[in-house]
N, C-alpha and C positions, 0 to 999 in steps of 0.2 A: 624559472627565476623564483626565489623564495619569497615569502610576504612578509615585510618587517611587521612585525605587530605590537604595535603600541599600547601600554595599559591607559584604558580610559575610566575607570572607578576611581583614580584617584588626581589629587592638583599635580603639575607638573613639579620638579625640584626645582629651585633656583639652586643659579651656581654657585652664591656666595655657600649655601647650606652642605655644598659637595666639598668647597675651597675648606672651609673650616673643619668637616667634620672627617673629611679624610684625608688632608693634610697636616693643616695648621696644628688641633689635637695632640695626635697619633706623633708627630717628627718634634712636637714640642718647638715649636720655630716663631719668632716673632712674624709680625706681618714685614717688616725689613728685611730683615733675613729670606724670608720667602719671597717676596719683589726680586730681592736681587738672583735669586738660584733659576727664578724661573723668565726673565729678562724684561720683567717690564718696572713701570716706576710705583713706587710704593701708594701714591695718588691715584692710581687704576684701580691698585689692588682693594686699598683703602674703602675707594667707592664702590664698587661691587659689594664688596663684608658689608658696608652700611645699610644699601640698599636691602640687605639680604637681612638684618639685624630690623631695620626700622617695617619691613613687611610680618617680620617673626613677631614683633611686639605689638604692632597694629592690628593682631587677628585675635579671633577667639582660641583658636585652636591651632595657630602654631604655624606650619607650611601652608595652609590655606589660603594665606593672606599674601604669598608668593604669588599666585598666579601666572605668574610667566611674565605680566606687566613690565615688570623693571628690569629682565634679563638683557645683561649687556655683556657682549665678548672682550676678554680681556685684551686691552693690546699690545703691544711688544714697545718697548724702552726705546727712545730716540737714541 
């Protein structure tokens, strides 16, 4: 069986940082727009980005202030 291996020199990603900079970015898409294609409600999505924006602004240096803390999985649109 293989060993997953995890980098531990650096903070974890938060997902809002993954949501933004490799979708939202790149496809040029509203946060609306993107709720809807990926099926959840734009108030999920919303909160995650925030979470992820009020950690980025909160730190010194940027991802650090992610720590993993606030990670919340997205959930899927009633």
């Amino acid at each position: 069986m293989r060993r997953l291996l995890v980098p531990t020199h650096r903070p974890p990603v938060h997902p809002g940082e993954i949501l933004v900079e490799e979708y939202l970015k790149p496809l040029n898409v509203s946060q609306t727009d993107f709720a809807k294609r990926i099926g959840v409600t734009f108030h999920c999505l919303n909160e995650n980005l925030a979470r992820y924006s009020e950690s980025w602004a909160g730190s010194a240096g940027g991802a650090e202030g992610a720590g993993g803390s606030h990670q919340t999985a997205v959930e899927p649109a009633a």
